[in-house]
PALUM-889152 format. One line per field, with one value per residue (C-alpha): x, z, y. Coordinates in Angstrom, 1 decimal, padded with zeros to 4 digits, m for minus. Layout:
# residues N
c1 <- (X_...)
c3 <- (Z_...)
c2 <- (Y_...)
//
This chain:
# residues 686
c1 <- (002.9_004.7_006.3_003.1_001.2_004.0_004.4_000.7_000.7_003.8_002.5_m000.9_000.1_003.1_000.7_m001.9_000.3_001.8_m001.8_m002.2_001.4_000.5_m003.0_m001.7_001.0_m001.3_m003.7_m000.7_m001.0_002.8_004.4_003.6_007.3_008.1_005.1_006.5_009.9_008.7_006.4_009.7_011.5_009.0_008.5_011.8_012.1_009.3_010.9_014.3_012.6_011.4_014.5_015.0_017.7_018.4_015.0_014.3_011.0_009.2_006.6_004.6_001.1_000.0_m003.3_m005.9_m008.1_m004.6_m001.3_000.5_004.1_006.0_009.3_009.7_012.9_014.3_017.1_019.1_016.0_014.1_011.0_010.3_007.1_006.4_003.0_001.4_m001.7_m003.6_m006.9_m007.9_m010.8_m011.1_m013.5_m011.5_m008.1_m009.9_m010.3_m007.2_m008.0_m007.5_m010.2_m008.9_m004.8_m004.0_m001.0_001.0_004.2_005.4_008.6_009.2_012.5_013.5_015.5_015.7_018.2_019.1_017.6_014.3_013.1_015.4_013.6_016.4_015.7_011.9_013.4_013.7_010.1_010.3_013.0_016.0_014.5_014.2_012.1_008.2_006.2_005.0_001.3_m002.3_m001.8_m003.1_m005.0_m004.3_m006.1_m006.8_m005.4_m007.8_m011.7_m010.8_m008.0_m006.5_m003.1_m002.0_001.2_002.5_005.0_007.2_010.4_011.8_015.2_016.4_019.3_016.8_015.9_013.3_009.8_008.0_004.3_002.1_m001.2_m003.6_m006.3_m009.6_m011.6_m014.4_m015.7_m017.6_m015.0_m016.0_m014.2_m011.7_m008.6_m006.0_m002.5_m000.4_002.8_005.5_008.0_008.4_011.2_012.0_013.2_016.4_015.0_014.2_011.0_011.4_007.9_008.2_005.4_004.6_002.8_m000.7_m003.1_m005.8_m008.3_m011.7_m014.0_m013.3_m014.9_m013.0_m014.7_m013.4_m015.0_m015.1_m013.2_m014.4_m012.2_m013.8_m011.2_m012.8_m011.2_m008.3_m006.1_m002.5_000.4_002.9_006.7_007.1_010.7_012.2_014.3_012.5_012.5_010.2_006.5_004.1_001.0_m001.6_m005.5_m008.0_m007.8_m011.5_m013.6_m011.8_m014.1_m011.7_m013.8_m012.0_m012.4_m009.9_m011.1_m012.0_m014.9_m015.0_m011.8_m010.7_m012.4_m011.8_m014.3_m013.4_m015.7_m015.1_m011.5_m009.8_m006.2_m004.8_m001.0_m000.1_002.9_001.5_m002.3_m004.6_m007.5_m008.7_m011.7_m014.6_m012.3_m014.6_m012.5_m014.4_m011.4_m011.3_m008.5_m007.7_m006.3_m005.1_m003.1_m002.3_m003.9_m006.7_m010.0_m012.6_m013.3_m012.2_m014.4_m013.0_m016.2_m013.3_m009.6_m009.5_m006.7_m006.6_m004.6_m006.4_m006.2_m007.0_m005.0_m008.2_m011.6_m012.4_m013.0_m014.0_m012.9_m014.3_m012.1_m012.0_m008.8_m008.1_m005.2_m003.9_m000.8_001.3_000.2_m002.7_m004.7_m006.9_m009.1_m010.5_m012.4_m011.9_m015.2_m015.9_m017.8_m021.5_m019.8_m018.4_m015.1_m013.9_m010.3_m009.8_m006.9_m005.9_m003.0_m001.0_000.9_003.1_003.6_006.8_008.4_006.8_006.4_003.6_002.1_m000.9_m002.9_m004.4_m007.3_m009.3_m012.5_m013.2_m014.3_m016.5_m015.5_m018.2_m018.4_m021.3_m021.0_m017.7_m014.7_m011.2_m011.7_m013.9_m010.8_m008.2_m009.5_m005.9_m006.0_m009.7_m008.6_m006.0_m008.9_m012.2_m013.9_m013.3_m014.7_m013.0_m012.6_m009.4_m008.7_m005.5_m003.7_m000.7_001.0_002.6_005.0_006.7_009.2_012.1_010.6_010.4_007.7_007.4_005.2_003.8_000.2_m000.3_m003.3_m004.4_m007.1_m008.9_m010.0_m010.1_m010.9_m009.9_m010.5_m007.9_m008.1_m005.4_m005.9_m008.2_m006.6_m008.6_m008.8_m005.9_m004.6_m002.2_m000.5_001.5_003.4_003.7_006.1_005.9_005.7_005.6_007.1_005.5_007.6_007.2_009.9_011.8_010.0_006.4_004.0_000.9_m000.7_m003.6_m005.4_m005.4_m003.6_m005.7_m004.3_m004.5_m002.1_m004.0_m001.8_m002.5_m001.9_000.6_003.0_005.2_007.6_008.0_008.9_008.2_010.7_010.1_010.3_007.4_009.0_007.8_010.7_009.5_012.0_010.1_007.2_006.4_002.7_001.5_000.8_000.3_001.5_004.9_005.7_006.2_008.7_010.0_012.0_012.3_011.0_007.5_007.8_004.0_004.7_006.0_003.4_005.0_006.2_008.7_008.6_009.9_008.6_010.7_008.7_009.7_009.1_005.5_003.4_002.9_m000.1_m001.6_000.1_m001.1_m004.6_m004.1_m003.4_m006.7_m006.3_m008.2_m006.9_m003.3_m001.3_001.7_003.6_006.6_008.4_009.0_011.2_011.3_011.0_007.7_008.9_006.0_005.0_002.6_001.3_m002.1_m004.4_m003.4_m000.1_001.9_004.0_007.1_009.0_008.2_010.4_009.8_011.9_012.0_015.1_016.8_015.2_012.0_008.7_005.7_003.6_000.3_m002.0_m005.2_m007.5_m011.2_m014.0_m013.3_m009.9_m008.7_m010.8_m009.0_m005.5_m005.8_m006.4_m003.3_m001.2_001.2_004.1_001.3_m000.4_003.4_003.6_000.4_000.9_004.2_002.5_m000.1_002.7_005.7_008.8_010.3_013.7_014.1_010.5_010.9_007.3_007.3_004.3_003.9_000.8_m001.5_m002.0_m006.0_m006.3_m005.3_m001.7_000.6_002.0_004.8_006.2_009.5_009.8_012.9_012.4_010.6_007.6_009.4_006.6_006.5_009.4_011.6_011.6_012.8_013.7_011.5_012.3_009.6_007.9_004.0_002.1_m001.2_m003.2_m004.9_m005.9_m004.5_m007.4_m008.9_m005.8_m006.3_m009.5_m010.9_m007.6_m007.5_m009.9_m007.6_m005.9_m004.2_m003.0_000.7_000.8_003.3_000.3_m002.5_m000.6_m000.2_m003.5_m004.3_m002.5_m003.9_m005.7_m004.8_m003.2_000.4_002.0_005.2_007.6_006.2_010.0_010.2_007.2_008.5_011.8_010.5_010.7_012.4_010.1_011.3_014.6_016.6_016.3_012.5_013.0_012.5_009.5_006.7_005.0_000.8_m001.0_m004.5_m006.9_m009.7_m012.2_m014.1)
c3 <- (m018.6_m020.1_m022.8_m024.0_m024.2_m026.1_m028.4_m029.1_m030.0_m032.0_m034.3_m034.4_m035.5_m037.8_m039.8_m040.5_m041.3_m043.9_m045.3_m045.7_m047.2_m049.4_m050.1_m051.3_m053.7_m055.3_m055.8_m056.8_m060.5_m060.5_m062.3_m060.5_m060.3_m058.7_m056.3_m055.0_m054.4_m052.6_m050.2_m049.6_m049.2_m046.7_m044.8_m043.9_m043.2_m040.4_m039.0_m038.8_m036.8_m035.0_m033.5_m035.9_m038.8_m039.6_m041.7_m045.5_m046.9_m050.7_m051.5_m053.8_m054.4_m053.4_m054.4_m053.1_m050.5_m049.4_m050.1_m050.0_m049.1_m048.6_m047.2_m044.2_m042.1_m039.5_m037.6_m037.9_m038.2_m035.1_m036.8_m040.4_m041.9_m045.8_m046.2_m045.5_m046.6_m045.7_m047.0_m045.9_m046.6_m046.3_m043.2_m041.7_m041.9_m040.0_m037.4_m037.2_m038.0_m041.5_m042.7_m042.7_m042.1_m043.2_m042.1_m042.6_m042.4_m038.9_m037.0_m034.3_m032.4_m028.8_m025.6_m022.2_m020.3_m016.7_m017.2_m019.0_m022.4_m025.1_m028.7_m030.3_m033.1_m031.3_m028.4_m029.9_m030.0_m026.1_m025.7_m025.7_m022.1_m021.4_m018.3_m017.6_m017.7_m014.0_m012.9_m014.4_m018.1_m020.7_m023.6_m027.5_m029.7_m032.9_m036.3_m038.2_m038.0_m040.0_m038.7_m040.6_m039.0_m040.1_m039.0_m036.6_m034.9_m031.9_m030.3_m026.8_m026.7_m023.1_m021.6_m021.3_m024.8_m026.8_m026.2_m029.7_m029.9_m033.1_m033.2_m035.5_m035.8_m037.7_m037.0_m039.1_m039.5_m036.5_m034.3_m033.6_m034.5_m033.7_m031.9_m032.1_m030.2_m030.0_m028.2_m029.5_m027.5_m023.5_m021.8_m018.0_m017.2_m015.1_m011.8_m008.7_m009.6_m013.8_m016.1_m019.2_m021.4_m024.3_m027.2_m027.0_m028.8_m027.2_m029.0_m029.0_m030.2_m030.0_m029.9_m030.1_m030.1_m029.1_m025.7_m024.8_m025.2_m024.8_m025.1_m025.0_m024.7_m025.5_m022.9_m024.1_m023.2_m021.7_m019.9_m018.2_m016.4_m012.9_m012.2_m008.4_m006.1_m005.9_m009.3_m012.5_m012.1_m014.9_m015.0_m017.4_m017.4_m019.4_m019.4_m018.2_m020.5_m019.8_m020.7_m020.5_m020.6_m021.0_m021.3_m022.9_m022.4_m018.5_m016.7_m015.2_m013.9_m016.4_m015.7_m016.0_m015.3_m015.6_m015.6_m016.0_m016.6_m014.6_m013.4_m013.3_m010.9_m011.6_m009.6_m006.8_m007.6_m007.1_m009.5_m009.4_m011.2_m011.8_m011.2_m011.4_m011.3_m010.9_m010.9_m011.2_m011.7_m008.9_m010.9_m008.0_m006.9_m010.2_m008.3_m008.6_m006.0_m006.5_m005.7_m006.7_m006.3_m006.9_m007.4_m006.1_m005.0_m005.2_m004.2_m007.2_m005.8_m005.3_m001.7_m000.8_001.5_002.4_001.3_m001.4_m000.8_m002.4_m002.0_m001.7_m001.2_m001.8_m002.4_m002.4_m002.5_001.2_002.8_m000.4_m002.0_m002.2_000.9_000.5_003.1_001.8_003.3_002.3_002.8_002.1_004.3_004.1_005.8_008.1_007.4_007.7_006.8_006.7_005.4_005.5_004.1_002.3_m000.9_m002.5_m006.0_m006.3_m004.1_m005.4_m001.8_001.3_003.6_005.3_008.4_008.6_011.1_011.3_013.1_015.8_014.7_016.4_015.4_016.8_015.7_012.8_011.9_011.4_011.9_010.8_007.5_006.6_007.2_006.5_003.2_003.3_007.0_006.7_007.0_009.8_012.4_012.8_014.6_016.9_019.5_020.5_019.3_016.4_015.7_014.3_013.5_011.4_008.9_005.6_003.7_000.3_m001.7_m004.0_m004.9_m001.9_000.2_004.3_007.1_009.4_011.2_014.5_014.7_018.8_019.6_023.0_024.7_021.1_021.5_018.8_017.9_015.6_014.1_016.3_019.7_021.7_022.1_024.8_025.8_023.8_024.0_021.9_020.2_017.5_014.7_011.2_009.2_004.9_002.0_001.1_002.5_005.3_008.5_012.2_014.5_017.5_020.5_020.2_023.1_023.1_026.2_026.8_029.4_028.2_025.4_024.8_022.0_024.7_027.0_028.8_029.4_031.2_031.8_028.7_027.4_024.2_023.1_019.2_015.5_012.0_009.4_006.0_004.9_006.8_009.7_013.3_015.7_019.1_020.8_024.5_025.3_029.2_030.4_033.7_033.5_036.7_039.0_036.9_034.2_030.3_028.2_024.5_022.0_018.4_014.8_013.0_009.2_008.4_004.7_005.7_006.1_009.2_012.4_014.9_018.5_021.9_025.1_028.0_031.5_034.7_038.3_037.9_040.0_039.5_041.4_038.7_035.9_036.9_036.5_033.0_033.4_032.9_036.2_039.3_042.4_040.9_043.1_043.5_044.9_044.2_041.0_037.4_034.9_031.0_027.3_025.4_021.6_019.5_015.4_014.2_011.0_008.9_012.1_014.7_017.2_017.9_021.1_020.3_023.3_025.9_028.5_032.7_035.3_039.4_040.3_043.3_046.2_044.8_046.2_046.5_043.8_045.3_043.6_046.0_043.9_045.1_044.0_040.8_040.3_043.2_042.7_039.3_040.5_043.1_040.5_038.8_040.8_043.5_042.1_040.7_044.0_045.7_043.5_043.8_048.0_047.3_045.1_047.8_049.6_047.0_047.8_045.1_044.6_040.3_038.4_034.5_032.9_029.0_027.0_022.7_021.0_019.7_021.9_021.5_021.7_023.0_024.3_025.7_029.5_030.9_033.9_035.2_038.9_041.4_044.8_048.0_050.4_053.8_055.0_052.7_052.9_055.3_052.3_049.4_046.7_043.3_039.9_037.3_034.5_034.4_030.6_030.9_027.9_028.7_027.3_027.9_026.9_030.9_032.7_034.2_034.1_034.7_033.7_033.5_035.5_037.3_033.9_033.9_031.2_031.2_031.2_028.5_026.1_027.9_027.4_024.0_023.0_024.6_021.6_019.1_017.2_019.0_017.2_019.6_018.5_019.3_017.9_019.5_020.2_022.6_024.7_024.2_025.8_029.2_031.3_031.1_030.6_030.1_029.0_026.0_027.3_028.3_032.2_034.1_035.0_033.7_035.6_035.2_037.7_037.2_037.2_034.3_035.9_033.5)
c2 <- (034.0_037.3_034.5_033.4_036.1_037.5_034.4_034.1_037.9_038.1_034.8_035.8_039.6_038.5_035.7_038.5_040.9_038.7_037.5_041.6_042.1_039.0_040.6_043.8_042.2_039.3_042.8_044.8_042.1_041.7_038.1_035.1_034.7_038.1_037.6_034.5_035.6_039.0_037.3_034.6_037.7_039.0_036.0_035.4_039.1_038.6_035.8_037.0_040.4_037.2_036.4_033.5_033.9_030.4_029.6_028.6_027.9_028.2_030.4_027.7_029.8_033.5_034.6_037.2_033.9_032.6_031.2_027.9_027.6_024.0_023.2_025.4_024.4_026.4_026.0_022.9_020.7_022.5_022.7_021.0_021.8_020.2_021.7_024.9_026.2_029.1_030.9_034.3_037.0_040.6_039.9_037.7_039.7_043.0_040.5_039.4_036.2_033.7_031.6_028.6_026.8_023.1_021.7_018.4_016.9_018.9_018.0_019.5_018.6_019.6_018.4_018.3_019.3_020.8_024.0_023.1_022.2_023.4_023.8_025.2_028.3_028.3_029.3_033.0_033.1_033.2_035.3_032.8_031.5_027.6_027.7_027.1_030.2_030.7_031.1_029.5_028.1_030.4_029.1_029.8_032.2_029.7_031.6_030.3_029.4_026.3_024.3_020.7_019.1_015.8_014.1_016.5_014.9_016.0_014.8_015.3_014.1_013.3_011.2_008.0_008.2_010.2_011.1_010.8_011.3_011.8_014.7_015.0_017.9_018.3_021.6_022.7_026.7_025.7_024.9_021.5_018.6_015.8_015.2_012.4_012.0_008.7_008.2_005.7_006.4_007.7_006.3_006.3_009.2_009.4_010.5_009.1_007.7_007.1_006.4_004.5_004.0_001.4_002.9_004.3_006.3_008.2_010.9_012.1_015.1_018.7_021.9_025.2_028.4_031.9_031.4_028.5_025.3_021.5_018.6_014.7_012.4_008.3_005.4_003.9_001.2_002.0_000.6_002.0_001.4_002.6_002.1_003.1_001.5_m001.6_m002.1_m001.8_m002.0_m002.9_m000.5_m001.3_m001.0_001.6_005.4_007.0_009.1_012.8_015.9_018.9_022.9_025.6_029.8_031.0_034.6_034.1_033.7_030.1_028.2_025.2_022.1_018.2_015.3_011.9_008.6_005.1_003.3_001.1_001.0_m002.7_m003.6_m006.7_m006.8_m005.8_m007.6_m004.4_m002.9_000.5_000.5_003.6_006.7_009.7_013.1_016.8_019.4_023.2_025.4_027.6_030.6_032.5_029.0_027.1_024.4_022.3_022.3_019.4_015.9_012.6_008.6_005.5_002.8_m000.2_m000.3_m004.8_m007.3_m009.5_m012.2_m015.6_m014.9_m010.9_m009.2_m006.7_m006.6_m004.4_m000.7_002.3_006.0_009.6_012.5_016.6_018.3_022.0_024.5_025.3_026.5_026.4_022.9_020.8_019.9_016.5_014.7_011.0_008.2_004.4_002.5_m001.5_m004.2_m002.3_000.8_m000.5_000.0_002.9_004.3_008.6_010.4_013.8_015.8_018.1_017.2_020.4_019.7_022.3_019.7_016.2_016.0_015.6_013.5_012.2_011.0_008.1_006.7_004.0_004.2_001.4_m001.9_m003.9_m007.5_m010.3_m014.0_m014.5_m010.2_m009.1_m011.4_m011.2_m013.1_m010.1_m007.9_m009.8_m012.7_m014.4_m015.1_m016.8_m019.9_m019.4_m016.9_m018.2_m015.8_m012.7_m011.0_m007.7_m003.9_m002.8_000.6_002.1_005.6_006.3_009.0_008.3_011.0_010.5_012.8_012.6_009.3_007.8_006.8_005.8_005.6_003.1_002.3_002.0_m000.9_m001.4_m004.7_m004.1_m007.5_m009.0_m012.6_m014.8_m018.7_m020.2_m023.5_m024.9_m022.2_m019.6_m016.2_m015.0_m011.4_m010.1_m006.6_m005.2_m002.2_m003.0_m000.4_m001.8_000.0_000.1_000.8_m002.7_m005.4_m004.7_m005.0_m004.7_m003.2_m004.8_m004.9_m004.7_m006.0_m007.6_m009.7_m012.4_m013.5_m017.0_m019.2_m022.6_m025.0_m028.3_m026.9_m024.1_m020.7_m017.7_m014.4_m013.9_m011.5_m011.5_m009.2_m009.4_m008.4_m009.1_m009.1_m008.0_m011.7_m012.3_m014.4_m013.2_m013.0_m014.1_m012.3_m013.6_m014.7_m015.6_m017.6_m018.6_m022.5_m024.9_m022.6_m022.2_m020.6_m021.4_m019.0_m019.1_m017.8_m018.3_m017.6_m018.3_m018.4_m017.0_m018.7_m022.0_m025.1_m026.3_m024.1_m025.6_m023.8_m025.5_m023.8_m023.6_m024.7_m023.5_m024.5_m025.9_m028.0_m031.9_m031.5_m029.6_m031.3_m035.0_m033.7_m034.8_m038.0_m040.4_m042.7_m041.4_m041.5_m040.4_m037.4_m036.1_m032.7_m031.6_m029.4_m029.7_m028.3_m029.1_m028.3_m029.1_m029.1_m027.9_m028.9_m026.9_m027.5_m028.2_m026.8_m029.2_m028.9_m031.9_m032.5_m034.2_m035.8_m033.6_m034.1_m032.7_m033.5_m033.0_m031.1_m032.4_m032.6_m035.0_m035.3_m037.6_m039.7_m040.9_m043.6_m044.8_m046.3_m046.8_m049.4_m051.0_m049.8_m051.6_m054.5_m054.5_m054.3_m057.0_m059.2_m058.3_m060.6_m060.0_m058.7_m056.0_m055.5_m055.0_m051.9_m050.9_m050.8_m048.9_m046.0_m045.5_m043.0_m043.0_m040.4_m040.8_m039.0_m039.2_m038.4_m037.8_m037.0_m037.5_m036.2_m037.5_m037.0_m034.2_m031.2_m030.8_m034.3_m037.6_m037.9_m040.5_m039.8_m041.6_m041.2_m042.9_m042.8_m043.9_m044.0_m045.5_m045.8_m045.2_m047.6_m050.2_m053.1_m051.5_m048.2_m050.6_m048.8_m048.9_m048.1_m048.3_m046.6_m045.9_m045.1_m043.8_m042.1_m038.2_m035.3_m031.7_m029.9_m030.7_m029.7_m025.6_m024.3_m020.9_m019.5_m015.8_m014.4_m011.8_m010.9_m007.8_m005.3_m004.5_m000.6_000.1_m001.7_000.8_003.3_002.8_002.1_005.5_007.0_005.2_008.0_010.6_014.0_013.6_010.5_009.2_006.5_003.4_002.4_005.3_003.4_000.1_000.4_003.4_000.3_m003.1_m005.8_m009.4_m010.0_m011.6_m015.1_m014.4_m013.9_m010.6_m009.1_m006.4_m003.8_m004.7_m002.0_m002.8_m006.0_m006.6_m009.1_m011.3)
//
C-alpha cells in the first residue's frame, strides 16, 4: 500500500511540477528551440530522480495551456508511448491537477516470474520491489479532469505464453465517459489448475469523479479453457451486467453488483443462468461480505442428471478467509440442499458441508424421476424418506469429497421389480465420475420381479465406469436361500446375473406349478441365470436339483382332473397311480420363460411308489406351464434392519462423521462368496 501511495504521489507531484517548470519557461519567451530542449532536459531529469535512467522522449510542443511530447521509450521497450499530449491552466496547476491528458499508442511490457510481476524500468517507480502491495486496493487520483487513451496495450509475458489485452479511455471534464478493454491473448497458465481464454472484448460507461467512482460494465460473450488433471474444459456463455462503485477518498467500502449472464459447460452439460452478485469490500479484511443468486444451475443433457435448481447464499470474512452458507432449492421448495464453509483465498483453499433436508418421496407427488430425470424411465414410483450429509474440500487445484445419501423404508416400483421397504446408507465419493467405495450395505424386506425374495441384504460398489459390483447379495426364498455375485453395467442395454439357490423347499416351490393337487417335500439346490434387459427379466435354463437323499412328489387329482386322466389310457393312468405317493430318489426342476410372466416347468423325476408294482422304478419327465409371480406371499412381514445400516443412518446429518468404511467393516457380514451371516437386532412390523 506504502508503494502506491508513493507511486501515485511521486507521478502526480513530478507531472505538475513539470507543467509549472514548462509554464515558467514557455513565460520566460525563450526560442522555441531552446524551450524544447530545456523541458527534454528537465524531463528526463525528473525521471532519472525517478529511479529511471534508461528513457528518451521528444519534446514536440510547449506552450503556456500545455505541451505535447511524442516518442517516449524507457527502458529496453518497458513502456513505449508515441503520443502525449497535455493542457494545463493556472487554476488547475494550484490544484495539483492538468486540464486535460490524451494519450495513444502505449506499450507497456512486463513478465511473470517466481517472485511476482516484473515491469522492468517501471519497477523503479515502486522501489525495485516485484511483489503485490498488501492490504485493501487503493484507488488512483486522475491527473487530469479530461482524460483520452487510445490503443493502450499491455503484455504479460509468462512461460505459457503472453497475456495481451487492449484498453481504451474516453473521459470528458465531467468525469463521465466510456471504457473499453479486449483480451487477445491469455494462455493457461502453468499451475495446477491453468485458464486460457479465446479473445473477448468487454466495456461499458464510466464515471470518475474525485469522490466517487462508477463503473458499468455491458454483458458480453466469452469463453474460456479450464485445464486440470482431467483435461481441458470449454467454458463459454455471457458475462452479466457488472456495476462497479467506488470512493476513492473513503467513506463506503467498494462495491460490485451483477445481473443477468449465463455461464454455459459443455463438457460437463450444465447452465448457470441469472447470476446476481451484491459485494462489499471489507477494508479491515481485504475480503468481500455480501450475497450471491443464481435464477437456475440446469443439466443440459437430453436426459438430466437432477432437476434444475437455483441458489441463494451470503458470504463474509471469518477466521482468516471467507466464510459462505448457501441453499440449493428446485421442485416447488421442496428440495432442499445447504452448504456451509470456509474458503481462504491466501491458500486457494477451503471446504464445505453439505445437507440435505429429508424428503418425503410418495407415488403421484414426489418420486425419483423428479430427483433423478435420467432414471425416469428405470423407477416409477417411491414411497419412503432420503436424506443425505457430506463435506467437499478443494486446494492446489484439486477437488474431493463424497455425500453420504440414507433412504428409510423407501419403497420403490421399477419397471421390471418392487423394492419394498428398502434401507440403506450409501457414500458416493467425487468430483466427477462419481464412484462408490467397497462395501456399502443396503437391505429390503422384499425383492418382487416374479420370483418373490425376502428379507435381503447386499453388500456393494460402484466403479467410476458406472458398473455396480455386487460383491454379495443374500435373500430368504422358499424357506432357502438365494445369493449372488457379479457386475451390473448401469450403461449397457442388457444385464446378465445368475443367482445361486440354496437348500429350499419343493413344497414351496411346486406352488408354481399350474396343476392342483401337485406336492412334494424334500430339498433343492440350483442356479437361476437372469437376462435383464428392455424392462422384463428372462430366466434362462434354470436348473434345481435334490441332493442325495430324495424325497416325495405327490399328484392326487380331484373331480375333473381325474376324470380327465382316466381317460388318458392305461399306460397314463399307471403313472398317474404311481405319482399319487412317488419317492423318488433323482428330481431335476428346470424353469425357461419370463420372470413376471408365464414360464415353462419341467420336472424330471427317477424313482418309485413303494406301493405301486412291487416299488417299480419310474423314470419320466412332467412339463407344466406357471407363473412365478403367485409363489411366496406375505413376504416380509418380520423384516429387520441390519444394525451396521441403523447405525449409519443415525449419522446421516449429524456434525461427527466418520468414514463409512470404518462402519462397514466393525463386524463381518457376509462373506466373498456371499455366505456368513449379519447381526439384525430389531424387528420392523408392517
Amino acid at each position: 500500500m506504502a508503494d502506491q501511495d508513493d507511486l501515485r504521489e511521486r507521478a502526480l507531484g513530478g507531472w505538475v511540477a513539470l507543467a509549472a517548470a514548462a509554464l515558467v519557461i514557455a513565460t520566460a519567451g525563450l526560442a522555441v528551440a531552446n524551450r524544447n530542449a530545456i523541458v527534454e532536459w528537465s524531463l528526463l531529469g525528473q525521471l532519472g530522480r525517478m529511479g529511471i535512467g534508461d528513457a528518451s522522449l521528444r519534446v514536440e510542443r510547449v506552450g503556456l495551456g500545455g505541451m505535447a511530447i511524442r516518442d517516449i521509450e524507457l527502458g529496453d521497450g518497458d513502456l513505449v508511448l508515441r503520443v502525449l499530449d497535455v493542457a494545463w491552466s493556472t487554476e488547475a496547476l494550484r490544484a495539483r491537477r492538468l486540464d486535460a491528458v490524451y494519450v495513444r499508442g502505449l506499450r507497456v511490457r512486463g513478465a511473470l516470474e517466481a517472485s511476482g510481476v516484473r515491469l522492468g524500468a517501471l519497477d523503479a517507480l515502486r522501489g525495485g520491489s516485484a511483489q503485490a502491495p498488501t492490504g485493501p486496493p487503493r484507488f488512483p487520483v486522475l491527473p487530469a479532469a479530461r482524460l483520452e487513451v487510445e490503443e493502450a496495450n499491455f503484455t504479460l509475458e509468462t512461460d505459457a505464453g503472453p497475456t495481451i489485452a487492449t484498453l481504451a479511455v474516453h473521459l470528458d471534464e465531467a468525469g463521465d465517459g466510456r471504457v473499453a478493454l479486449a483480451v487477445t491473448a491469455l494462455p493457461a497458465l502453468e499451475t495446477a489448475l491453468g485458464l486460457g481464454a479465446e479473445p473477448f472484448a468487454i466495456g461499458g460507461s464510466v464515471s470518475f469523479r474525485p469522490e466517487r467512482l462508477e463503473l458499468t460494465l455491458d454483458a458480453a460473450p466469452f469463453s474460456l479453457l479450464l485445464s486440470g488433471a482431467e483435461g481441458v474444459r470449454r467454458i463459454t456463455g455471457e458475462t452479466p451486467a457488472i456495476a462497479f462503485s467506488a470512493w476513492p477518498g473513503g467513506g463506503e467500502p467498494p462495491r460490485v453488483v451483477t445481473e443477468g449472464g449465463q455461464i454455459l459447460l459443455p463438457d460437463s452439460a450444465l447452465a448457470v443462468r441469472g447470476i446476481v452478485l451484491d459485494a462489499r469490500l471489507d477494508a479491515e479484511a481485504g475480503l468481500p461480505t455480501g450475497s450471491l443468486t443464481v435464477a437456475a444451475i440446469r443439466d443440459t443433457s437430453e436426459e438430466p442428471r437432477f432437476p434444475t435448481v437455483g441458489l441463494r447464499g451470503d458470504f463474509s470474512p471469518a477466521n482468516g478467509g471467507l466464510a459462505f452458507n448457501a441453499a440449493l432449492t428446485g421442485l416447488d421448495g421442496r428440495l432442499t440442499l445447504q452448504l456451509d464453509g470456509l474458503h481462504d483465498p491466501a491458500r486457494g483453499a477451503g471446504r464445505a458441508d453439505l445437507e440435505l433436508s429429508p424428503l418425503a418421496l410418495k407415488a403421484g407427488e414426489l418420486g425419483p424421476g423428479d430427483l433423478l430425470p435420467r432414471l425416469a424411465h428405470l423407477l416409477q414410483s417411491a414411497d419412503g424418506t432420503v436424506e443425505a450429509s457430506g463435506e467437499f474440500s478443494w486446494g492446489g487445484g484439486e477437488a474431493s469429497g463424497f455425500m453420504d445419501i440414507g433412504a428409510v423404508d423407501l419403497t420403490l416400483q421399477t419397471r421390471a421389480a418392487l423394492i419394498d421397504r428398502l434401507n440403506a446408507a450409501v457414500r458416493i465419493e467425487g468430483p466427477w465420475p462419481l464412484r462408490i467405495p467397497s462395501g456399502q450395505l443396503l437391505s429390503m424386506a422384499r425383492l418382487d420381479f416374479g420370483l418373490e425374495l425376502s428379507n435381503g441384504l447386499v453388500r456393494y460398489a460402484l466403479r467410476d465406469d458406472g458398473v455396480v459390483v455386487i460383491e454379495a447379495a443374500e435373500w430368504e426364498f422358499a424357506g432357502g436361500s438365494i445369493r449372488s455375485v457379479g457386475e451390473l453395467d448401469l450403461g449397457a442395454e442388457e444385464q446378465q446375473m445368475t443367482l445361486t439357490v440354496h437348500d429350499v423347499d419343493l413344497a414351496e416351490l411346486l406352488e408354481l406349478v399350474n396343476l392342483d393337487g401337485l406336492s412334494g417335500t424334500g430339498r433343492l439346490d440350483g442356479e437361476i441365470p437372469l437376462y435383464l434387459g428392455h424392462g422384463s427379466i428372462e430366466i434362462r435354463d434354470a436348473v434345481l436339483e435334490a441332493p442325495s437323499g430324495g424325497g416325495w412328489i405327490r399328484y392326487q387329482p380331484a373331480g375333473e382332473a381325474t376324470a380327465v386322466a382316466s381317460g388318458a389310457g392305461m399306460a397314463f393312468g399307471d403313472l398317474l397311480e404311481a405319482l399319487r405317493s412317488f419317492r423318488y430318489e433323482q428330481l431335476r426342476m428346470t424353469v425357461n420363460g419370463d420372470a413376471q410372466g408365464s414360464v415353462v416347468v419341467a420336472l424330471s423325476l427317477h424313482g418309485a411308489n413303494p406301493e405301486h408294482r412291487d416299488a417299480q422304478t419310474y423314470e419320466f419327465n412332467l412339463n407344466v406351464d406357471g407363473r412365478l409371480g403367485d409363489l411366496v406371499r406375505e413376504s416380509g412381514a418380520a423384516y429387520r434392519i441390519p444394525a451396521q445400516i441403523e447405525e449409519q443412518l443415525g449419522r446421516i446429518g449429524s456434525a461427527a462423521r466418520s468414514p463409512a468404511a470404518a462402519l462397514l467393516h466393525e463386524v463381518p457380514l457376509l462373506d466373498a462368496t456371499g455366505g456368513g451371516g449379519y447381526d439384525r437386532p430389531r424387528e420392523r412390523q408392517e
